[in-house]
C-alpha positions as CSV (number, residue, x, y, z in Angstrom):
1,X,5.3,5.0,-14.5
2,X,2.2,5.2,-13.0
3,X,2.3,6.3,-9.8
4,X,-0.6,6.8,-6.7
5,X,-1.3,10.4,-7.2
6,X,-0.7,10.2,-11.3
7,X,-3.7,12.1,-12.8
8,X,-5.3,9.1,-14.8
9,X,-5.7,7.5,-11.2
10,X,-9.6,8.0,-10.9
11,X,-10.7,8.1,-7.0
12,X,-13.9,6.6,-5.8
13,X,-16.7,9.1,-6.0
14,X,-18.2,7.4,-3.1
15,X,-17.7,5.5,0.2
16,X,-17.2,1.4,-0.7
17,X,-17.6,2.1,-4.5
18,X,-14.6,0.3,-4.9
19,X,-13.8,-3.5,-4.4
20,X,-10.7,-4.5,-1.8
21,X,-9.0,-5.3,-5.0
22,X,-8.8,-2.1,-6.7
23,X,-7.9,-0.4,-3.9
24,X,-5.0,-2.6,-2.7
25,X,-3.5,-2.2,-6.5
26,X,-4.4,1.9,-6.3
27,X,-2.8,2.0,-2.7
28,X,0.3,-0.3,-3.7
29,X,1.2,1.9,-7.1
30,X,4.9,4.1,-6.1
31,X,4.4,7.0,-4.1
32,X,5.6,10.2,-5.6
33,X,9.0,11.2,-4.2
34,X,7.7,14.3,-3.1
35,X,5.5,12.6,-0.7
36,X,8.7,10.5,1.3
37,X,10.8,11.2,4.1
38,X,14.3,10.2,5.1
39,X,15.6,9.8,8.4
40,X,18.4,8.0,9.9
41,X,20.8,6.0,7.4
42,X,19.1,7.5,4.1
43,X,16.1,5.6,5.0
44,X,12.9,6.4,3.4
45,X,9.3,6.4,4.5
46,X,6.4,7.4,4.0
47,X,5.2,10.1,6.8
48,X,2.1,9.6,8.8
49,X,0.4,13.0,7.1
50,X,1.2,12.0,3.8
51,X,-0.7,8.6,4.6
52,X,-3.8,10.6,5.9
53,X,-3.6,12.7,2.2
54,X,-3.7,9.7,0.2
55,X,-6.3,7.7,2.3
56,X,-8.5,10.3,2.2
57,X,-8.0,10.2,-1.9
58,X,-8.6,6.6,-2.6
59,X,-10.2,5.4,0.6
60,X,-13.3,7.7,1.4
61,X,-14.6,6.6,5.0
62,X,-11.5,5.5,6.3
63,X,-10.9,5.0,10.2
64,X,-8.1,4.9,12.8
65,X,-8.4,3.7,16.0
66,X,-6.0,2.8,18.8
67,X,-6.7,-0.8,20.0
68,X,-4.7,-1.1,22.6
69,X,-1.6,0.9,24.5
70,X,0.6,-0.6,26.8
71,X,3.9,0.2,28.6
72,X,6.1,-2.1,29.8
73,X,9.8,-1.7,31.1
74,X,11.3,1.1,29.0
75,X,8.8,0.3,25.9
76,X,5.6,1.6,24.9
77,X,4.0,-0.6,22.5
78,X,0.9,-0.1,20.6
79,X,-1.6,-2.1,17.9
80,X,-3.8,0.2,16.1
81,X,-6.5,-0.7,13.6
82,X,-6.8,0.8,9.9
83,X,-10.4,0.2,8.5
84,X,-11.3,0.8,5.1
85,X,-14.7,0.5,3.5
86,X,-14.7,-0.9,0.1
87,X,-17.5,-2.9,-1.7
88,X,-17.3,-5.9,0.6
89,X,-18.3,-4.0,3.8
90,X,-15.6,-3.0,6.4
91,X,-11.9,-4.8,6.4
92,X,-9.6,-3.7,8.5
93,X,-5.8,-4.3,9.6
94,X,-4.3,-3.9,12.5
95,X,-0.7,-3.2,13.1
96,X,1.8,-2.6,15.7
97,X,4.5,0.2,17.0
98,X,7.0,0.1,19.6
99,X,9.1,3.4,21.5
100,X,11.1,3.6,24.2
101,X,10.1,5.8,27.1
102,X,13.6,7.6,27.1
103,X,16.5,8.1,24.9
104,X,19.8,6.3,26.9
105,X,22.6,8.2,24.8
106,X,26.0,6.5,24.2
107,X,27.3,8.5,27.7
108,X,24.5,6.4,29.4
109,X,22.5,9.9,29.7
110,X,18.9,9.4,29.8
111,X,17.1,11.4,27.5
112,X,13.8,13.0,25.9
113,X,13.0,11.8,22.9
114,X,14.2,15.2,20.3
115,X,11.2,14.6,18.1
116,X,8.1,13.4,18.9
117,X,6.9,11.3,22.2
118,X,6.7,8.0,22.9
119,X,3.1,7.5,22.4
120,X,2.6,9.9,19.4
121,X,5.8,7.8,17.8
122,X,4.2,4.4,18.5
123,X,1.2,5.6,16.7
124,X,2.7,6.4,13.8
125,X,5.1,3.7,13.6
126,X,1.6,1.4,13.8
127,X,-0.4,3.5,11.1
128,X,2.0,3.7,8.4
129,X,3.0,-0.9,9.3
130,X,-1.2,-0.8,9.4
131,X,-1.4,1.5,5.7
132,X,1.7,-0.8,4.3
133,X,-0.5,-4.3,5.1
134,X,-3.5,-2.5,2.1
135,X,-0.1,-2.1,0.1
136,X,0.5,1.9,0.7
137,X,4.1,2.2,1.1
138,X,4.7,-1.4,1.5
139,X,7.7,-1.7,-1.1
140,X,9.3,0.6,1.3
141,X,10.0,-2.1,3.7
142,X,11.7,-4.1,1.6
């Protein structure tokens, strides 16, 4: 199987070499095991980091930015936009990620988060949803 980081994957020598098309079906070949996480309920994903590693492989010129960040209640939500150059000039995606303030455990104890924050969890929630819509990681969702 041929996977995203396999070594007869050729990456583009230069920013935009490549059309949208090849780089959707690079970014949606399987991600080596080694480069997935598990969390809660044997559920696997792809971490943030490991996102940056292969973008920075396959998508030379990439960019991140926060679009916009708003809290409301409890929540924090978050939309993010993923551009890529390719051949066709700059597309981009935008995706986005939700967190709650606080943890509220079962005892109705209100809570820090034990990993992360809110914001920093948002983020990554809306990269990796923004990485999955150009086909990296998306068969993880499913």
């Amino acid at each position: 199987m041929t996977t995203i980081t396999s070594p007869q994957t050729q990456r583009p020598s230069s920013i935009g070499e490549w059309t949208l098309k090849q780089t959707i079906e690079t970014l949606s070949r399987p991600i080596p095991a080694s480069m997935l996480g598990t969390k809660d309920r044997n559920i696997t994903y792809l971490p943030w980091h490991n996102a940056v590693k292969i973008l920075d492989k396959y998508c030379p010129g990439w960019t991140w930015e926060i679009v916009t960040i708003q809290a409301s209640g409890d929540r924090l939500f978050l939309t993010g936009r993923l551009t890529l150059t390719v051949a066709e000039g700059n597309i981009y995606r935008e995706a986005t990620g939700t967190e709650t303030l606080k943890l509220v455990k079962r005892t109705g104890e209100v809570v820090e988060h034990p990993y992360g924050d809110p914001s920093s969890n948002a983020e990554s929630m809306a990269f990796r949803r923004a990485c999955a819509k150009f086909g990296l990681g998306l068969y993880l969702y499913q």
